[in-house]
C-alpha positions as YAML, in Angstrom:
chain: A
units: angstrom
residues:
- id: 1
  name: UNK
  ca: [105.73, 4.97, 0.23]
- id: 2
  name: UNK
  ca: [107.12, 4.01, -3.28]
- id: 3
  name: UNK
  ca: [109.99, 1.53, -2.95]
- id: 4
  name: UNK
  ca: [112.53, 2.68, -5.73]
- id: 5
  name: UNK
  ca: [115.36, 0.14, -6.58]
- id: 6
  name: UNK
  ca: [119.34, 2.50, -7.15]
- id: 7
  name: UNK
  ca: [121.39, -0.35, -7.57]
- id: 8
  name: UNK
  ca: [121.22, -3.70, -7.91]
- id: 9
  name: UNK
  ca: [123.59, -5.89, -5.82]
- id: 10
  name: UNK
  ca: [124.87, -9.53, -7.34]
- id: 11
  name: UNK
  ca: [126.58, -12.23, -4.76]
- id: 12
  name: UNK
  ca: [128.26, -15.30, -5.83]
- id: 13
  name: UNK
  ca: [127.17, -18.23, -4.10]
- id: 14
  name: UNK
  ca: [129.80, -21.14, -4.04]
- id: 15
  name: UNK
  ca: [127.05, -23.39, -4.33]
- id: 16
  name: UNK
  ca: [123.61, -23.93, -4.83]
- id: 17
  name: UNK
  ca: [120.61, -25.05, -3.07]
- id: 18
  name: UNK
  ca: [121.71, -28.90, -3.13]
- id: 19
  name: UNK
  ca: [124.68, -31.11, -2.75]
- id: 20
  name: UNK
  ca: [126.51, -31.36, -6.50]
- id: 21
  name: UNK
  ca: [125.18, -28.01, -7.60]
- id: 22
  name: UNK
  ca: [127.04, -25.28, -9.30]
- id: 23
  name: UNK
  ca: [127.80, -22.09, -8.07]
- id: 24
  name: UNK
  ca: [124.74, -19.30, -8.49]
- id: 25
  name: UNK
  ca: [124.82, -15.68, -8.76]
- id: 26
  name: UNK
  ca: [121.82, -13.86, -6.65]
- id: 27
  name: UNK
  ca: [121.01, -10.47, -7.71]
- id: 28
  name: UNK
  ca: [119.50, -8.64, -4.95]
- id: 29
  name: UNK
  ca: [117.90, -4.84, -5.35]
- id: 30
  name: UNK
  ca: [118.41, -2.01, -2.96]
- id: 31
  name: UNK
  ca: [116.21, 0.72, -1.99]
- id: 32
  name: UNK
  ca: [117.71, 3.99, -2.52]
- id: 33
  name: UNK
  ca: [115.99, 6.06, 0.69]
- id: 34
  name: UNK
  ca: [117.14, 2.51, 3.40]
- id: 35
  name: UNK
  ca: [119.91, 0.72, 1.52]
- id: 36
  name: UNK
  ca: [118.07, -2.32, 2.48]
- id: 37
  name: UNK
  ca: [118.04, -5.49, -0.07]
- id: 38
  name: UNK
  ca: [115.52, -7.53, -1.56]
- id: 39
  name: UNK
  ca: [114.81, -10.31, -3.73]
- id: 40
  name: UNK
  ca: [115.50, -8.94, -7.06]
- id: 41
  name: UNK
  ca: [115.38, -10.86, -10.27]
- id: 42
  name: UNK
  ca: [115.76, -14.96, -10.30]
- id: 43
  name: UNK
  ca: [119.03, -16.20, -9.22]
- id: 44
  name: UNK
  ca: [121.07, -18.24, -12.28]
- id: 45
  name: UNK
  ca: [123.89, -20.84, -12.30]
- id: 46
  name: UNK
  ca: [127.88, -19.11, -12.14]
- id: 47
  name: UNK
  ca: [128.43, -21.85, -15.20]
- id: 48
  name: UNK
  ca: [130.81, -23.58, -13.00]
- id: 49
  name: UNK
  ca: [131.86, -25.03, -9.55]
- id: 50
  name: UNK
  ca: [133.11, -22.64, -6.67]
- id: 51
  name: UNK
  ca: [132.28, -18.92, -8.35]
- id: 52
  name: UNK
  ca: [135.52, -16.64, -6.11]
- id: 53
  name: UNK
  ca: [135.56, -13.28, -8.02]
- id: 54
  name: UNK
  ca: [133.15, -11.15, -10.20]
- id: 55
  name: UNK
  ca: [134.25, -8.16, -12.65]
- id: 56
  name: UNK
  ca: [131.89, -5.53, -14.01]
- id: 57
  name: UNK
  ca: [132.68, -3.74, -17.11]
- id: 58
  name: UNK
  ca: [132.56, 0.13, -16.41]
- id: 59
  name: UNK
  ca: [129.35, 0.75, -18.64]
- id: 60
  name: UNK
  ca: [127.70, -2.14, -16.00]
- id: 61
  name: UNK
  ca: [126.47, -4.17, -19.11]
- id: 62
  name: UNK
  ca: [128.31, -6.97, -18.75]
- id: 63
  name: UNK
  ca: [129.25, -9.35, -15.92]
- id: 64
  name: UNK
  ca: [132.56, -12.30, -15.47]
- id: 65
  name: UNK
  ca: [132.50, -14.74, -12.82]
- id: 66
  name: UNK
  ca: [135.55, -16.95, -11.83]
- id: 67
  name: UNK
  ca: [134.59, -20.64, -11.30]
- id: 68
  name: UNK
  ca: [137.78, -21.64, -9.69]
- id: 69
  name: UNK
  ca: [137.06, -25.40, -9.73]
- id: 70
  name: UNK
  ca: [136.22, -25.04, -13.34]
- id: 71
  name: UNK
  ca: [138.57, -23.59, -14.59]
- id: 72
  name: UNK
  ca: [136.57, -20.79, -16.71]
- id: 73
  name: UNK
  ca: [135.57, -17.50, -16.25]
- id: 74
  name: UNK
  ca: [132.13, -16.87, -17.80]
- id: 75
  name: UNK
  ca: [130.33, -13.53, -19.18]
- id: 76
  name: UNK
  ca: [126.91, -12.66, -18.45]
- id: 77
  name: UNK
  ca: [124.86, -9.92, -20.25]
- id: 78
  name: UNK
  ca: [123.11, -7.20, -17.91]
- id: 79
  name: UNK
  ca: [119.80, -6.52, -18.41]
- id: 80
  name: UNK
  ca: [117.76, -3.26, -17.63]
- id: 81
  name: UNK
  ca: [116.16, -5.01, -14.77]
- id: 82
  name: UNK
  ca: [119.22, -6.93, -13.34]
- id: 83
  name: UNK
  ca: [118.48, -10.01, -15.02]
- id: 84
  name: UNK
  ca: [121.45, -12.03, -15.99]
- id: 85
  name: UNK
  ca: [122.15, -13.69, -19.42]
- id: 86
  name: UNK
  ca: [124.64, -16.37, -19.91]
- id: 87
  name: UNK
  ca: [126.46, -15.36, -23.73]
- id: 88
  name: UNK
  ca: [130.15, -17.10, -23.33]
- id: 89
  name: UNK
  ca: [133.10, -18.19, -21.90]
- id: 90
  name: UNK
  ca: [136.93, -19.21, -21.35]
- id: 91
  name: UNK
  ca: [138.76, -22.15, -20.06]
- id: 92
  name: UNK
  ca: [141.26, -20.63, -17.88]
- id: 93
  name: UNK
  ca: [144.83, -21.90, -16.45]
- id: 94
  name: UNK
  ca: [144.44, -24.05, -13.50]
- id: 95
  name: UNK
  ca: [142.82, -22.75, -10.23]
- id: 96
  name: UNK
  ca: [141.70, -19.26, -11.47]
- id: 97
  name: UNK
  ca: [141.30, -16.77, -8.21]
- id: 98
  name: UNK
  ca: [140.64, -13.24, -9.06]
- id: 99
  name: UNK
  ca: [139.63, -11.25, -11.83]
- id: 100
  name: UNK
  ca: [139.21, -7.47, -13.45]
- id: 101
  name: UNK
  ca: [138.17, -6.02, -16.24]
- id: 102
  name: UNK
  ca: [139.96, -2.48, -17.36]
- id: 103
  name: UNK
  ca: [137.86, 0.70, -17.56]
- id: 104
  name: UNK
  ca: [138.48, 0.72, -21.57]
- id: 105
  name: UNK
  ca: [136.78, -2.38, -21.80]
- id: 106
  name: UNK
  ca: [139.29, -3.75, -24.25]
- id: 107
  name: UNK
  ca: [141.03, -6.61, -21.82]
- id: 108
  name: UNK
  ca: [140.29, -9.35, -19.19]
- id: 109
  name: UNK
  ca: [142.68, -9.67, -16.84]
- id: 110
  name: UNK
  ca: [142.29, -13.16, -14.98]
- id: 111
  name: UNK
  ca: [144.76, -13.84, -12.30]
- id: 112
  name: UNK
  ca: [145.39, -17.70, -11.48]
- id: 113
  name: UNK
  ca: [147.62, -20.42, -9.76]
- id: 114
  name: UNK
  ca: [149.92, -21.60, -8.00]
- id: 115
  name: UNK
  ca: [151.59, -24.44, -10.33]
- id: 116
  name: UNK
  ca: [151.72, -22.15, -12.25]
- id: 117
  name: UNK
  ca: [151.20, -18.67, -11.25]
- id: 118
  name: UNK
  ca: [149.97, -16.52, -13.90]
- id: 119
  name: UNK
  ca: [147.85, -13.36, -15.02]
- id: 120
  name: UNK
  ca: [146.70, -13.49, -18.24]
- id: 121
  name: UNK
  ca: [144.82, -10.83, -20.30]
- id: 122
  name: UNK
  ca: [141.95, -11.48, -22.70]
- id: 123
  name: UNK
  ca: [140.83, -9.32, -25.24]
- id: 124
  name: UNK
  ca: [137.04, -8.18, -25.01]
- id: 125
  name: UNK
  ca: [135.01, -6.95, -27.84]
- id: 126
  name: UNK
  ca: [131.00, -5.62, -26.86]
- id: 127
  name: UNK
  ca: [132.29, -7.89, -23.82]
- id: 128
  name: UNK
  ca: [132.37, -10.97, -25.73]
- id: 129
  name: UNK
  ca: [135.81, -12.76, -24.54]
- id: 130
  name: UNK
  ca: [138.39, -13.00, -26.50]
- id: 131
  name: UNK
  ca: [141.81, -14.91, -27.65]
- id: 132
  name: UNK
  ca: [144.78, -14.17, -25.31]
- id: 133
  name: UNK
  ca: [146.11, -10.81, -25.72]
- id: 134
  name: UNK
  ca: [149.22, -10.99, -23.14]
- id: 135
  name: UNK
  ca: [150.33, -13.70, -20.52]
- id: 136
  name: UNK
  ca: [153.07, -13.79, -17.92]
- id: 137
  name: UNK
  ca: [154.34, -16.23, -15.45]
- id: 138
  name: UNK
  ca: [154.83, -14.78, -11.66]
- id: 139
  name: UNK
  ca: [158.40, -15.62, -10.36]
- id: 140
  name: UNK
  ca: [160.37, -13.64, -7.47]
- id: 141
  name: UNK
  ca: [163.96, -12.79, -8.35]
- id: 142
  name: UNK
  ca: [166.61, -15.22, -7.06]
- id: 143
  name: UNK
  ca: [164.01, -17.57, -6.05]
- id: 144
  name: UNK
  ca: [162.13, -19.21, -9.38]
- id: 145
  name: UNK
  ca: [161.39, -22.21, -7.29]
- id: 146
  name: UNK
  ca: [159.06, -21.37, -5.09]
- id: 147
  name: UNK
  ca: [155.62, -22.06, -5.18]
- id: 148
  name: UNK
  ca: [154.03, -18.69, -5.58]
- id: 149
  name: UNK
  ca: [150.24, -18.13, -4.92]
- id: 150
  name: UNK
  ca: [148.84, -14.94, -6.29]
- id: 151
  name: UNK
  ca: [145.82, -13.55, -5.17]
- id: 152
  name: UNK
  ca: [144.43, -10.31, -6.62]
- id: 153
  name: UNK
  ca: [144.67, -7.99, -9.93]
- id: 154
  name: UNK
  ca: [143.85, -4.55, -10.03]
- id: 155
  name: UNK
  ca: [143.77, -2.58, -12.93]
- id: 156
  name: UNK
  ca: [144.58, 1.46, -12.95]
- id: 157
  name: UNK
  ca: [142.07, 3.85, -14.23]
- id: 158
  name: UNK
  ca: [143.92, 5.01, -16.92]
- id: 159
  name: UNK
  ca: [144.35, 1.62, -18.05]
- id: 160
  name: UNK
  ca: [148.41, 1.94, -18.17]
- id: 161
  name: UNK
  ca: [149.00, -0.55, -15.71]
- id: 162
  name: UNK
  ca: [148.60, -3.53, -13.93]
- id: 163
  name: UNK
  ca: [149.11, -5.02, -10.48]
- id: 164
  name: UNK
  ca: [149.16, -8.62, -8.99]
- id: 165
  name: UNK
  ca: [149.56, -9.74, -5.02]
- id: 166
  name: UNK
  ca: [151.06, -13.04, -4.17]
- id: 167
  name: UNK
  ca: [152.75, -14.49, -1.80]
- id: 168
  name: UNK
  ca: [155.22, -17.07, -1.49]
- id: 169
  name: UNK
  ca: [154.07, -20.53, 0.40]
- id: 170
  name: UNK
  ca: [157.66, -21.70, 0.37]
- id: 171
  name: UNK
  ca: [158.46, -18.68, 2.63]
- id: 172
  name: UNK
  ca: [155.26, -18.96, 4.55]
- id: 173
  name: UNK
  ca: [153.94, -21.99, 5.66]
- id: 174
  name: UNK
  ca: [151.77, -21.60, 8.86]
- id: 175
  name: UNK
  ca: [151.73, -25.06, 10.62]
- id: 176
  name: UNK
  ca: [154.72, -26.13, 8.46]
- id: 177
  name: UNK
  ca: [158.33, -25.92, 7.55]
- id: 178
  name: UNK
  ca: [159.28, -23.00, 5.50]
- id: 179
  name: UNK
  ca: [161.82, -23.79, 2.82]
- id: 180
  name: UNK
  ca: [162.52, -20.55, 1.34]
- id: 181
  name: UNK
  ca: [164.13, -17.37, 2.80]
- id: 182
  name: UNK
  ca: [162.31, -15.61, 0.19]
- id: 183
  name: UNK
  ca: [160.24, -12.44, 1.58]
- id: 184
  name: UNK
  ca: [156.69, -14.39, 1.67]
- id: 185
  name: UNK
  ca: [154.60, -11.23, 0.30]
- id: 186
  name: UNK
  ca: [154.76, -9.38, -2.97]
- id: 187
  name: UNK
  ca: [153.24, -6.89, -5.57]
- id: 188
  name: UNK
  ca: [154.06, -7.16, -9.26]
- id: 189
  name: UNK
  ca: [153.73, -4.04, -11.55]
- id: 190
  name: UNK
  ca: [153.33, -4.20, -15.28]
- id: 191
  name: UNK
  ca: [152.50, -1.67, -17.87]
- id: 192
  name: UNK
  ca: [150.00, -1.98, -20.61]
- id: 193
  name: UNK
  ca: [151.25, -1.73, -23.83]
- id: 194
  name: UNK
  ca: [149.97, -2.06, -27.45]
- id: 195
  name: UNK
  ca: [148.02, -4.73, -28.12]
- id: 196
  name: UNK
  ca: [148.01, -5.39, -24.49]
- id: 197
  name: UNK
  ca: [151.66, -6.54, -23.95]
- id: 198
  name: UNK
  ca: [152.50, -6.46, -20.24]
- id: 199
  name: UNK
  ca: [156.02, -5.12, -19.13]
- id: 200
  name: UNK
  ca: [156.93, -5.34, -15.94]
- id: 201
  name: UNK
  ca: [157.92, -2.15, -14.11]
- id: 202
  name: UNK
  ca: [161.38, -1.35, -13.12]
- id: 203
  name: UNK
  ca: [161.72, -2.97, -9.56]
- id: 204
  name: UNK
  ca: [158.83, -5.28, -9.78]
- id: 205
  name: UNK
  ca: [158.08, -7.25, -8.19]
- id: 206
  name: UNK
  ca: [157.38, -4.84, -4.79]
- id: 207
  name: UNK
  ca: [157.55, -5.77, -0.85]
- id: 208
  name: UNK
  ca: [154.24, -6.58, 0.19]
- id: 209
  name: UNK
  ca: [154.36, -7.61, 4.23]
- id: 210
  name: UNK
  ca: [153.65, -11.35, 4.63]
- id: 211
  name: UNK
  ca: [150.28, -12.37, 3.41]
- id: 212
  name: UNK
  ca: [148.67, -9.75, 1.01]
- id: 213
  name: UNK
  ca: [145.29, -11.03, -0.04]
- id: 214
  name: UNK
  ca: [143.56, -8.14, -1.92]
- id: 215
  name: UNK
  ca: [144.72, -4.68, -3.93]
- id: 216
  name: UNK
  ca: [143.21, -1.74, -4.58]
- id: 217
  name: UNK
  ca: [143.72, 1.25, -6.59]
- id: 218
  name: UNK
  ca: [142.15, 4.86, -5.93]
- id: 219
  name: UNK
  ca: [140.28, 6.60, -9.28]
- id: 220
  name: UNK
  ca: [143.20, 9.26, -9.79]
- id: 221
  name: UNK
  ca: [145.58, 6.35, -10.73]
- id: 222
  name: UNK
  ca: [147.87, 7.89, -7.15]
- id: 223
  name: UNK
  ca: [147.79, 5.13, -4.97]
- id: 224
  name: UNK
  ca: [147.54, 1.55, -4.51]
- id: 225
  name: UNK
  ca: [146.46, -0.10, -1.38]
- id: 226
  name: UNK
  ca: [147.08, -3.81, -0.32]
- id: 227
  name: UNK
  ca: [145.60, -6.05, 2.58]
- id: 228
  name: UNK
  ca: [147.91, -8.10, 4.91]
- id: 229
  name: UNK
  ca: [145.80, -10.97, 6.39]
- id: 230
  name: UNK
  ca: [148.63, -12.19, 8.28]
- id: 231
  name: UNK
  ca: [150.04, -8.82, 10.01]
- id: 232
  name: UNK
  ca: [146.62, -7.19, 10.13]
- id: 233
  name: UNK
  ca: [147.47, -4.52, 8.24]
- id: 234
  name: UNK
  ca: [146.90, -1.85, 5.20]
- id: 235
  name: UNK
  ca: [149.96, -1.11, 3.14]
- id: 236
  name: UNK
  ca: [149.83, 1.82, 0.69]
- id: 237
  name: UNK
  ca: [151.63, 2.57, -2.10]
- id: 238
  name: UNK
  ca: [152.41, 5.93, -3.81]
- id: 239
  name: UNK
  ca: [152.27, 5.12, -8.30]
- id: 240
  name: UNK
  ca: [155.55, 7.14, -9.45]
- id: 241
  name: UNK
  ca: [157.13, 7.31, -12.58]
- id: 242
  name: UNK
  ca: [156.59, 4.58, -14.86]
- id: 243
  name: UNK
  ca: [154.10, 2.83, -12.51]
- id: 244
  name: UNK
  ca: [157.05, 1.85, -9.95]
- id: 245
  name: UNK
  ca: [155.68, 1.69, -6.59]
- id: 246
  name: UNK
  ca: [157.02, 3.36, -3.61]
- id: 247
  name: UNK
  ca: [155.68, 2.30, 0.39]
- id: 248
  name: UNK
  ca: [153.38, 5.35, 1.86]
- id: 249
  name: UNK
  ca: [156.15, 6.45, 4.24]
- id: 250
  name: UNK
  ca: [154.08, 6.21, 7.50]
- id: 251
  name: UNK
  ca: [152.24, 3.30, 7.03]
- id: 252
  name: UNK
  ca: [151.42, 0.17, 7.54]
- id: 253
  name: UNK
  ca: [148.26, 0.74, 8.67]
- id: 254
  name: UNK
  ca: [146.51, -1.37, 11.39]
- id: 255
  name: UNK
  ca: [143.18, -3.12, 10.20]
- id: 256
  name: UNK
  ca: [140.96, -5.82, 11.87]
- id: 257
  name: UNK
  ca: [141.43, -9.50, 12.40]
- id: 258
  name: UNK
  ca: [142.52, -11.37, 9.10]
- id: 259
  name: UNK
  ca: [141.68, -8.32, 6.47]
- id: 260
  name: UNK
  ca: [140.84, -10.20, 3.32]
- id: 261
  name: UNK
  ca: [139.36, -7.56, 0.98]
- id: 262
  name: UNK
  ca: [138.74, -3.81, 0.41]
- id: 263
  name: UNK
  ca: [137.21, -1.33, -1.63]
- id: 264
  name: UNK
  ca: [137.66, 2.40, -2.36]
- id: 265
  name: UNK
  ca: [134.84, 4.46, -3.01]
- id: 266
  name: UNK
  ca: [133.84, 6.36, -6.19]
- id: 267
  name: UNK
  ca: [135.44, 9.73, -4.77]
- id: 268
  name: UNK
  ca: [138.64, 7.99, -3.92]
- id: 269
  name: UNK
  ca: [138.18, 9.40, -0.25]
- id: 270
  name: UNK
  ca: [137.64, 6.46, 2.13]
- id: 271
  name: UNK
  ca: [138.95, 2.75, 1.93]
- id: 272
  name: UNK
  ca: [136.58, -0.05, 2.87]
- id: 273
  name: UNK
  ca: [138.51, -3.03, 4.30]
- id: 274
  name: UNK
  ca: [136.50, -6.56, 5.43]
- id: 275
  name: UNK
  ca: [138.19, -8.39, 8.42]
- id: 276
  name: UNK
  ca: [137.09, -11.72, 8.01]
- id: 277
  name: UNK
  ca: [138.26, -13.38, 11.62]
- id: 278
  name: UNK
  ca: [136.74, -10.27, 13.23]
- id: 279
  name: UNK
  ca: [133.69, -10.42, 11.18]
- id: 280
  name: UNK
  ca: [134.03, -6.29, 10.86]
- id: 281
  name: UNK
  ca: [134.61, -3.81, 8.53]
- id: 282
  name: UNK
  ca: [137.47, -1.12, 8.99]
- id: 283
  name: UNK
  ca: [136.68, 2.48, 7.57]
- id: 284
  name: UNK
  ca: [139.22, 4.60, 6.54]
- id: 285
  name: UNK
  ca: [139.65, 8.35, 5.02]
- id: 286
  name: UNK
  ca: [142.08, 9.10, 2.46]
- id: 287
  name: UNK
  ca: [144.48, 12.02, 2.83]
- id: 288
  name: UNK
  ca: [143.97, 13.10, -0.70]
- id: 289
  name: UNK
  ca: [147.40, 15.18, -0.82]
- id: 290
  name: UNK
  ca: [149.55, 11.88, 0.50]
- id: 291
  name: UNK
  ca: [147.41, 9.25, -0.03]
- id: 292
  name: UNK
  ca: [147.64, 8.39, 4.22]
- id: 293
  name: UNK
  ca: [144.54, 6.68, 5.15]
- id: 294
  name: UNK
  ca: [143.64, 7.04, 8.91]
- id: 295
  name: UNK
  ca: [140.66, 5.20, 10.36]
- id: 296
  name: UNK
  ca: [137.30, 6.75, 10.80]
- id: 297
  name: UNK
  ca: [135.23, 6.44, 13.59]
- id: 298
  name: UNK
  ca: [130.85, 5.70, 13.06]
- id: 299
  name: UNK
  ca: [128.60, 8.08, 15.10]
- id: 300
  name: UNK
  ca: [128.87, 5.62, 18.65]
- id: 301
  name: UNK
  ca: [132.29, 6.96, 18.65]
- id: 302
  name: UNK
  ca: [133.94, 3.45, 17.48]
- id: 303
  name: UNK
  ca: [136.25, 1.93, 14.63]
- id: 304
  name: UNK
  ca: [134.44, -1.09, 14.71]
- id: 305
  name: UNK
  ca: [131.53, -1.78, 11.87]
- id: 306
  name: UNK
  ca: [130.21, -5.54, 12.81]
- id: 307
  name: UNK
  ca: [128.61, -7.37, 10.11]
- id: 308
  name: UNK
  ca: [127.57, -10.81, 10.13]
- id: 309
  name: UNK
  ca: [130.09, -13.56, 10.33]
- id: 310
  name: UNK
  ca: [133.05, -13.91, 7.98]
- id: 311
  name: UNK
  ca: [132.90, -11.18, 5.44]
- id: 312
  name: UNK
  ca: [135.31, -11.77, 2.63]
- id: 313
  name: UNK
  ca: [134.14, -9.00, 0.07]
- id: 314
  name: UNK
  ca: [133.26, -5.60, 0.19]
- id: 315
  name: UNK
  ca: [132.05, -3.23, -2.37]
- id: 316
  name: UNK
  ca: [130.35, 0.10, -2.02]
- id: 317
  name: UNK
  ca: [126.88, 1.04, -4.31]
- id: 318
  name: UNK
  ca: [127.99, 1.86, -7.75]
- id: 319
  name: UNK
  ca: [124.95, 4.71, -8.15]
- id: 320
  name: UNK
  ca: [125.88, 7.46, -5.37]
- id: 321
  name: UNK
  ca: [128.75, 6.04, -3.25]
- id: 322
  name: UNK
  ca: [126.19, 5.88, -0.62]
- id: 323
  name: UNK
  ca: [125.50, 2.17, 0.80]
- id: 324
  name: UNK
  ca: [128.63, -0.56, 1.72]
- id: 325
  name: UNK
  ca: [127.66, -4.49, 1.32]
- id: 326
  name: UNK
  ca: [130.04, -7.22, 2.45]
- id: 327
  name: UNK
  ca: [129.63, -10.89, 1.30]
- id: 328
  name: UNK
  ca: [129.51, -13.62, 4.68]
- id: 329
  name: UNK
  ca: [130.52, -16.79, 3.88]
- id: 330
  name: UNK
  ca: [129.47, -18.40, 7.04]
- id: 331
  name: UNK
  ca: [126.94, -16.10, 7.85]
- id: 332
  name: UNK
  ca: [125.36, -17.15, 4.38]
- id: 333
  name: UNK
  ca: [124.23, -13.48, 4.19]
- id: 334
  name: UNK
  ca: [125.01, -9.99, 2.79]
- id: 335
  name: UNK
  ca: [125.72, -6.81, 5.32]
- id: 336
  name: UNK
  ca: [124.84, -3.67, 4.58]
- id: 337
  name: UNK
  ca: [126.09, -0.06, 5.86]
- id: 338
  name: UNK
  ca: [125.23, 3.34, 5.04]
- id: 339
  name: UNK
  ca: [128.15, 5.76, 4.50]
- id: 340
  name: UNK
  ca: [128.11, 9.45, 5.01]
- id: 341
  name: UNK
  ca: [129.61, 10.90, 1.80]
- id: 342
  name: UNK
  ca: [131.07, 14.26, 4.31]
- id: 343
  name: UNK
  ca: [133.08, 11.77, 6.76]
- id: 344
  name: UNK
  ca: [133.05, 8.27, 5.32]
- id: 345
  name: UNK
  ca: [131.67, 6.98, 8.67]
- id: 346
  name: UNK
  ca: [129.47, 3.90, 8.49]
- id: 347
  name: UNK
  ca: [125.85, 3.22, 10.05]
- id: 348
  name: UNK
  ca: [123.93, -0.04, 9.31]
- id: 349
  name: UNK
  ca: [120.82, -0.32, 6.84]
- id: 350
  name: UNK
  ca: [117.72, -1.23, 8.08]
- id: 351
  name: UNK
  ca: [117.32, -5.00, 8.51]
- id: 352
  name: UNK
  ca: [120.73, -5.50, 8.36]
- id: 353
  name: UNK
  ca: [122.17, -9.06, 7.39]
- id: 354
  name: UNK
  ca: [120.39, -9.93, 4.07]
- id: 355
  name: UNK
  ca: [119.64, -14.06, 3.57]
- id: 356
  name: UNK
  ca: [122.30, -14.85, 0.49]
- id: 357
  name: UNK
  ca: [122.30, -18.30, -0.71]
- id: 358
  name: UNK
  ca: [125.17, -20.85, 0.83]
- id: 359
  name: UNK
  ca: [128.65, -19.49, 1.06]
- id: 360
  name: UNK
  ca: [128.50, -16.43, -0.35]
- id: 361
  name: UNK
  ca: [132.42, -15.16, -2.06]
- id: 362
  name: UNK
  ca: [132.15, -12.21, -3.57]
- id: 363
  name: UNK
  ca: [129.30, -9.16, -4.21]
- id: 364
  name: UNK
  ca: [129.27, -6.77, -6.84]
- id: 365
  name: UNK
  ca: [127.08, -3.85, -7.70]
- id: 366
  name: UNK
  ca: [125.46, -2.03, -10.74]
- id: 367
  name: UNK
  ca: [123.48, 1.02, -10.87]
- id: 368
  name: UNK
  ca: [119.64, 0.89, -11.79]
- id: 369
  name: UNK
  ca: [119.12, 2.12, -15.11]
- id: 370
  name: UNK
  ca: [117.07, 5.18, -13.71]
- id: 371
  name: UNK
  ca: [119.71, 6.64, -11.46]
- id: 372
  name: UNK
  ca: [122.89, 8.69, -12.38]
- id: 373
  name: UNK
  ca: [126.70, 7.25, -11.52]
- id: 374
  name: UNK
  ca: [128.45, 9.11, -8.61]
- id: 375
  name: UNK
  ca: [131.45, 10.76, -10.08]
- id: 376
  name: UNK
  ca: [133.50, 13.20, -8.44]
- id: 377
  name: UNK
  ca: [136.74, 14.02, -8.27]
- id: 378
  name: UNK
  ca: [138.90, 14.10, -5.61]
...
């Protein structure tokens, strides 16, 4: 039968095929009856040493890559076909980690440190990078001194506000001496203002358990959702007035071993979250009333999803909502699930792990050209 390509599938490889190399990004394409990847078109250099994040703009024309070694972020152009097109780029603060880009399309948020620790917004225009709109230094209260690492950005739908997780390696030190007293983990809150200022929100920054390593929001700008990797856990957040968070009053949530990212899907019902020690992914559905996510169990009856070893990214297809990927970076490969859109639950595709190149960081998606975006709402 005809093989017909629904989304294409892009994986940042922290290096290339040799010693020395930069960083490529593989774009993979994925059959829309199976889910199942294939060589899509040619593979091209990240522009930089150690690619860690990608951001898509919402119209899926444009593509950013964080080269943390670099220093830079740098924008690729999307073509029809999936082919990538290097067009320009930005020397960022030192050690650069995460990255987003805001539904509008208007700024850049980049995310980087520690010494310093900072998230700065660029402007965009037709997704050429701009100058600097906004830039703010991460601190906890009472405790400037500390060396604060932050490690994700997510940006609400509405575009009104901003959140950053960190955590404090004073306060946690695994295998060393702590020397602050400081509550290790944190999310920081900041409104979007004109011409991009950020504000931060009354009571930021939040309580964020010990080690939070990744945020998500869900699409009706409700609820935020953060990864522990060091308790195991999902913490949610209910968004109240004036984007001041508040915890989800029966959580945490237990996850797998070492949860490092997550996604939520494009109908805001079910969270996605990649366990990297237990090489699994963790399903959950979303109580769409409170926001409570409980786990959800895969037609053998079990919680457990196993991809290949070490996942560290997750995303689901950007078409239909209807296929889950996960980045290993020691399996050197790319997982892939199917996910029934009536429970959430996850099966594997067909010829499930996909070769990637060598230490794979981060995978993103993009709908094929042919094939209509899956938007509903919740």
């Amino acid at each position: 039968c005809e093989i017909v390509t629904i989304d294409y599938v892009f994986v940042a490889n922290s290096a290339g095929a040799g010693s020395g190399t930069t960083g490529q990004i593989q774009t993979l394409d994925v059959d829309s009856e199976s889910g199942a990847l294939r060589n899509g078109a040619p593979s091209v250099s990240s522009g930089g040493n150690n690619p860690v994040a990608i951001a898509v703009t919402a119209d899926y024309a444009n593509l950013y890559v964080v080269n943390q070694v670099s220093n830079n972020v740098v924008h690729f152009a999307i073509a029809d076909s999936g082919a990538l097109t290097q067009k320009d780029m930005v020397t960022t603060s030192p050690s650069p980690n995460y990255i987003q880009v805001n539904t509008a399309g208007t700024y850049l948020y980049v995310v980087s440190g520690p010494n310093p620790a900072v998230l700065t917004a660029y402007s965009l225009s037709g997704g050429t990078i701009g100058s600097v709109a906004a830039q703010v230094t991460l601190s906890i209260p009472d405790y400037a001194g500390d060396t604060l690492a932050p490690t994700g950005v997510t940006v609400l739908a509405n575009n009104n506000a901003v959140y950053v997780t960190a955590y404090d390696q004073s306060a946690y030190n695994p295998g060393g001496t702590p020397t602050s007293t400081a509550n290790p983990g944190w999310i920081f809150g900041y409104a979007v203002g004109s011409g991009g200022a950020l504000t931060p929100s009354t009571g930021s920054p939040f309580k964020a358990g010990v080690k939070p390593v990744a945020l998500a929001a869900d699409p009706t700008n409700r609820f935020v959702y953060v990864t522990d990797f060091a308790s195991n856990q999902l913490i949610g957040y209910t968004i109240q007035s004036g984007n001041v968070l508040a915890f989800l009053i029966n959580g945490p949530f237990s996850a797998g071993s070492e949860p490092n990212a997550l996604v939520v899907d494009p109908r805001g019902k079910y969270i996605y979250v990649s366990n990297g020690l237990a090489s699994t992914v963790t399903a959950f559905t979303i109580d769409l009333a409170t926001g409570t996510p409980s786990a959800t169990v895969n037609p053998t009856g079990s919680g457990t999803n196993n991809t290949d070893t070490d996942p560290v990214s997750v995303v689901v297809d950007a078409a239909l909502g209807r296929f889950v990927y996960t980045a290993n970076y020691q399996g050197n490969s790319v997982s892939g699930f199917r996910l029934n859109p009536d429970t959430g639950a996850l099966t594997q595709t067909q010829a499930t792990p996909y070769p990637s190149g060598l230490k794979p960081a981060v995978v993103a998606t993009v709908p094929h050209g042919n094939h209509s975006v899956q938007s509903v709402t919740p």
